[in-house]
MIROLO-675560 format. One record per residue (C-alpha): residue in one letter; x, y, z. Coordinates in nm, 4 decimals, padded with zeros to 6 digits. Example, Ala and Ser with C-alpha at 12.3 -4.5 7.8 and 13.67 -1.06 7.14 Angstrom:
REM residues 2
<r:A&X:01.2300&Y:-00.4500&Z:00.7800>
<r:S&X:01.3670&Y:-00.1060&Z:00.7140>
This chain:
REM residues 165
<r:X&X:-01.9135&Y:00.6108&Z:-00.5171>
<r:X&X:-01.7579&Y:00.2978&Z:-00.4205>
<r:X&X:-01.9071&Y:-00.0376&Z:-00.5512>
<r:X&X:-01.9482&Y:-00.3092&Z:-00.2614>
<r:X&X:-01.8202&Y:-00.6410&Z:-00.3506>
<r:X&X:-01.9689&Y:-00.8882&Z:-00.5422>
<r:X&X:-01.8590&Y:-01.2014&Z:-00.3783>
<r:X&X:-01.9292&Y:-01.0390&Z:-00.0088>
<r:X&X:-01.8896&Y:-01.3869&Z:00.1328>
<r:X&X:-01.5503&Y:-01.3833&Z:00.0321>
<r:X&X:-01.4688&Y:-00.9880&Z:00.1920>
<r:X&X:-01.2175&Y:-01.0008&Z:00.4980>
<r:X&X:-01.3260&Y:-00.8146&Z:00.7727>
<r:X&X:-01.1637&Y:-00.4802&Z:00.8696>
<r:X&X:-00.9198&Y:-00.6136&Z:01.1268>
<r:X&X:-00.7718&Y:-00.9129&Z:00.8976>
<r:X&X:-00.7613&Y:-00.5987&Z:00.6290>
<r:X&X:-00.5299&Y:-00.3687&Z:00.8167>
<r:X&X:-00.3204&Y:-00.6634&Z:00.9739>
<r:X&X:-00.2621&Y:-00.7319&Z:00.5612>
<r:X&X:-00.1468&Y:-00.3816&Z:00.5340>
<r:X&X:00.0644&Y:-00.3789&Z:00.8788>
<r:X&X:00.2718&Y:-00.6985&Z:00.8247>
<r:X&X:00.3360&Y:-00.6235&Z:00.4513>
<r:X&X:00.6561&Y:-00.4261&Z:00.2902>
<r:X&X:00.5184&Y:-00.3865&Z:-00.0839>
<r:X&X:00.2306&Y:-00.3367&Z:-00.3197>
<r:X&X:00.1635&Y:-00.1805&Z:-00.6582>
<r:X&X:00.0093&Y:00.1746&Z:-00.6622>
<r:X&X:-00.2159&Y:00.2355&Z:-00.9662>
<r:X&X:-00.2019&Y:00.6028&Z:-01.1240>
<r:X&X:-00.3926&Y:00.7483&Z:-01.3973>
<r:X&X:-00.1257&Y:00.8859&Z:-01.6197>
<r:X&X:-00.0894&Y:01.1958&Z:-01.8468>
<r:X&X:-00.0470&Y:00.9283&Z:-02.1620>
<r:X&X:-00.4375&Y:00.8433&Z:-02.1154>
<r:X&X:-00.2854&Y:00.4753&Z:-01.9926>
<r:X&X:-00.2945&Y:00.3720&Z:-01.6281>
<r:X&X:00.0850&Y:00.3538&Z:-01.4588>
<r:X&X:00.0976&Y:00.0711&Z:-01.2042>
<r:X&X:00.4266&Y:00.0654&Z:-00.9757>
<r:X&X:00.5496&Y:-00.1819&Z:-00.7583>
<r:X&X:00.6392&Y:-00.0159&Z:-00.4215>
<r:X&X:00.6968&Y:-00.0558&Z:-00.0844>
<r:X&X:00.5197&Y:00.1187&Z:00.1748>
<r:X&X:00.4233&Y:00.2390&Z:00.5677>
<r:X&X:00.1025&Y:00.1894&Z:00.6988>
<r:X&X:00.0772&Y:00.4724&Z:00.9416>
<r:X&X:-00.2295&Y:00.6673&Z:01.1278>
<r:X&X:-00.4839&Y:00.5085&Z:00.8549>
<r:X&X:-00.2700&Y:00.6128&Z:00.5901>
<r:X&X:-00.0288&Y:00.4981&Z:00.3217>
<r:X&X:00.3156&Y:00.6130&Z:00.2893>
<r:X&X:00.5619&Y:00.5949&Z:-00.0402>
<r:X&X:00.9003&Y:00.6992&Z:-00.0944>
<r:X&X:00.9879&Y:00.8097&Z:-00.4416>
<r:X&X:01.2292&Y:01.0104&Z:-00.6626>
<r:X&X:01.1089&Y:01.3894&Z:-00.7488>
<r:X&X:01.0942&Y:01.3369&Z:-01.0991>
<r:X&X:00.8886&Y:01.0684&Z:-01.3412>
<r:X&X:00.6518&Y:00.8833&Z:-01.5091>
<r:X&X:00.5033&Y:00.8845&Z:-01.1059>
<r:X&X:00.5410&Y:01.1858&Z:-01.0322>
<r:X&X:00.4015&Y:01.3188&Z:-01.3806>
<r:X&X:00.1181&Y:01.0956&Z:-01.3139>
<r:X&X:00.0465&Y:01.2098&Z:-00.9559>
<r:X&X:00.0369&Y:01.5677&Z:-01.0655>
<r:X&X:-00.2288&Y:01.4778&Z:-01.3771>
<r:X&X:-00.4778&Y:01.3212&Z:-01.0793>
<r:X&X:-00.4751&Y:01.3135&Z:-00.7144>
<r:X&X:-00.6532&Y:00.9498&Z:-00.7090>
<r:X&X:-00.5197&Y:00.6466&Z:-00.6975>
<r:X&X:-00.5487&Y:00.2756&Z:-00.5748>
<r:X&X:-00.2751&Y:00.0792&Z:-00.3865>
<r:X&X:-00.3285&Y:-00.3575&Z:-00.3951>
<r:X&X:-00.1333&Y:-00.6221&Z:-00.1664>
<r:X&X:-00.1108&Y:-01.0036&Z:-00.2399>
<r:X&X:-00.1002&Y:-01.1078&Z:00.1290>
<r:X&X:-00.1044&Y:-01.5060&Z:-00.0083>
<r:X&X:-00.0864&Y:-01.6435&Z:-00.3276>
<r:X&X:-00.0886&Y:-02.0282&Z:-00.2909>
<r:X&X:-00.1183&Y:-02.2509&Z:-00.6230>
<r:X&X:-00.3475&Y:-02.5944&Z:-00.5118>
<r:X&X:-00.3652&Y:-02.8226&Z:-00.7915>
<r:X&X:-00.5594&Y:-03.0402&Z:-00.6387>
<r:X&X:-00.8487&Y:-02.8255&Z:-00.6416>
<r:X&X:-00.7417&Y:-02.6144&Z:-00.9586>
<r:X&X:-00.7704&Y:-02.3263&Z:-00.7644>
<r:X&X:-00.5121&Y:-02.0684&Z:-00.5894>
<r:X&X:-00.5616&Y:-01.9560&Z:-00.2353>
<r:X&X:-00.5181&Y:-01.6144&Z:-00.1768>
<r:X&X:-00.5648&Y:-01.3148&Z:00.0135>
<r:X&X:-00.5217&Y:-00.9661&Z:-00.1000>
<r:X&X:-00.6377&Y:-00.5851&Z:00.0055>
<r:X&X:-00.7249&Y:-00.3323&Z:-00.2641>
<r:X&X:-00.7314&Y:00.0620&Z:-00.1024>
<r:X&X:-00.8691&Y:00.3289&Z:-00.2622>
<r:X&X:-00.8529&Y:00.7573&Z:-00.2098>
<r:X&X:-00.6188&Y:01.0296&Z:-00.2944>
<r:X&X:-00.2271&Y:01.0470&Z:-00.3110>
<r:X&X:-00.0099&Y:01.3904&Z:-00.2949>
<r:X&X:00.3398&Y:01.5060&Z:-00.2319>
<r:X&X:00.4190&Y:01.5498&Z:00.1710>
<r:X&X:00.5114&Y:01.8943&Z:00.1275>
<r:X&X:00.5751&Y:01.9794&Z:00.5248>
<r:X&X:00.9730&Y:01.9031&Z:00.5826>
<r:X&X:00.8557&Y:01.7568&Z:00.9538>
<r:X&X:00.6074&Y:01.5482&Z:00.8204>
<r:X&X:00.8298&Y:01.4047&Z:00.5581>
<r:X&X:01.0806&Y:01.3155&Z:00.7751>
<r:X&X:00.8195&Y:01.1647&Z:01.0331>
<r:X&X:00.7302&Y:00.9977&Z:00.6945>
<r:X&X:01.0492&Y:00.8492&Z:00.6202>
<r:X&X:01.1325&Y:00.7431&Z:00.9687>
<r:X&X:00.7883&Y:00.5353&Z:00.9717>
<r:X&X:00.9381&Y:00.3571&Z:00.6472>
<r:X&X:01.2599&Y:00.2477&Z:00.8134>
<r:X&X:01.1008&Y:00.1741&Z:01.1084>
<r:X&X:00.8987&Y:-00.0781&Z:00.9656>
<r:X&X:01.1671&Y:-00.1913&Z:00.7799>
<r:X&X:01.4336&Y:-00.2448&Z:01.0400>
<r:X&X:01.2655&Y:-00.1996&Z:01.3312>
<r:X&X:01.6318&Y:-00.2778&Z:01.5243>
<r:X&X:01.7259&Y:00.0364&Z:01.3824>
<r:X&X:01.7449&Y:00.3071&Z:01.6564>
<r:X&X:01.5596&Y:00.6733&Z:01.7009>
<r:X&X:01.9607&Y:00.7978&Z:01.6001>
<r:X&X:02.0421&Y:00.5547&Z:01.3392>
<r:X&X:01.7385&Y:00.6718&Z:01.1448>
<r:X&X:01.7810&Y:01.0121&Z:01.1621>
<r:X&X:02.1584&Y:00.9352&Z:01.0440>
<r:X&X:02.0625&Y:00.7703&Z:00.7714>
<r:X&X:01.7519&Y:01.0338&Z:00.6398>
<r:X&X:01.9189&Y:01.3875&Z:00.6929>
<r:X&X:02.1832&Y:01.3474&Z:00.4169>
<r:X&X:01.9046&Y:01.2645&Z:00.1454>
<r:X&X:01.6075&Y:01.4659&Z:00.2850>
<r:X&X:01.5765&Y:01.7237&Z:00.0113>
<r:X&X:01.6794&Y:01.4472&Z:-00.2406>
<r:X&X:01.4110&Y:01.2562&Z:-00.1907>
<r:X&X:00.9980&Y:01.2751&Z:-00.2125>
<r:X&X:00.7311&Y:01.1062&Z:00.0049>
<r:X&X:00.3930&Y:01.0666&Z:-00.1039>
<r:X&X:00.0653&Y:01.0235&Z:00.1608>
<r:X&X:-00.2181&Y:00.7875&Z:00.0441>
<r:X&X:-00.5257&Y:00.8772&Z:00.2205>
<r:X&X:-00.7657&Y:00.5997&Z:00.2461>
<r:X&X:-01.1147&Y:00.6701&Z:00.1207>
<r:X&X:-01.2104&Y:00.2746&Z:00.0820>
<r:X&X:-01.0809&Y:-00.0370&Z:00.1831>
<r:X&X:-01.1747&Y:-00.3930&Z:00.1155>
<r:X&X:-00.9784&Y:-00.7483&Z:00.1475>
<r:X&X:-01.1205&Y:-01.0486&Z:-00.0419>
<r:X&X:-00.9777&Y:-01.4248&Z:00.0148>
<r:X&X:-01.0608&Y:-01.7449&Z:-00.2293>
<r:X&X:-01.3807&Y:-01.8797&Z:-00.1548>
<r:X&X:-01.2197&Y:-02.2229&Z:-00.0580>
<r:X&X:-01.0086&Y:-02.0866&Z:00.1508>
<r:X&X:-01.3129&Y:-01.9356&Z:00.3306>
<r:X&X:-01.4777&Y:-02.2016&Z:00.3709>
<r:X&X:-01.1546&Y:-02.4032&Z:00.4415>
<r:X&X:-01.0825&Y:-02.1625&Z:00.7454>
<r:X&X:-01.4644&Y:-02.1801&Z:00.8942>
<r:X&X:-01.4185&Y:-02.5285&Z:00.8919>
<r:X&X:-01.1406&Y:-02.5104&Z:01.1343>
């Protein structure tokens, strides 16, 4: 279902991958919309238990989108580095596939949203979360990305660059 990569010399293994997805806060989520077009949103995100969590408003051109189909993909530019020299740009980025939906379980939303803070301020305390996500808990959606396939890819000369070393 999944095609492998075409420049497999260039695919990150799974632990460089996930350590993308851990130290990151945002990505863009690609939907297939209702309009026939595909909806692409910058958004910031959880990585938690092998799966992807989003925080969104109840109504929109995401939600509507979500609703028309359950499957989606999710990309993060871990590096982006221009060299001139070499009229090339380094980079490093992770492309996830699989299915998104609306965290309907109240528990598991909150558990959700306390993930996303969490990695956000992880200073915050157990107490100051839950202060600051009771008040907008039924105001608020979180949607679960379930990871079907993963892959990371870096610039060949950065590669090769890095196996020098």
């Amino acid at each position: 279902m999944f095609k492998p990569m075409r420049r497999n010399q260039q695919q990150l293994q799974d632990q460089e991958v996930y350590s993308i997805l851990e130290r990151n806060t945002h990505g863009v989520l690609a939907l297939q919309s209702d309009t026939g077009y595909p909806y692409a949103i910058p958004l910031n995100y959880v990585l938690h238990n092998n799966k992807l969590y989003f925080h969104v408003a109840k109504v929109g051109h995401k939600m509507d989108a979500l609703h028309y189909c359950d499957r989606a993909s999710f990309c993060v530019v871990d590096q982006d580095e221009i060299v001139l020299e070499e009229l090339t740009t380094y980079y490093k980025s992770v492309i996830a596939f699989g299915k998104v939906s609306v965290i309907e379980d109240p528990k598991q939303k909150y558990q959700a949203i306390d993930c996303l803070i969490a990695h956000f301020d992880p200073n915050l305390s157990a107490k100051e979360r839950q202060d600051a996500i009771l008040p907008g808990l039924d105001r608020v959606e979180m949607i679960q990305f379930e990871i079907e396939h993963i892959t990371g890819k870096q610039a060949k000369n950065l590669a090769l660059k890095q196996s020098s070393l």
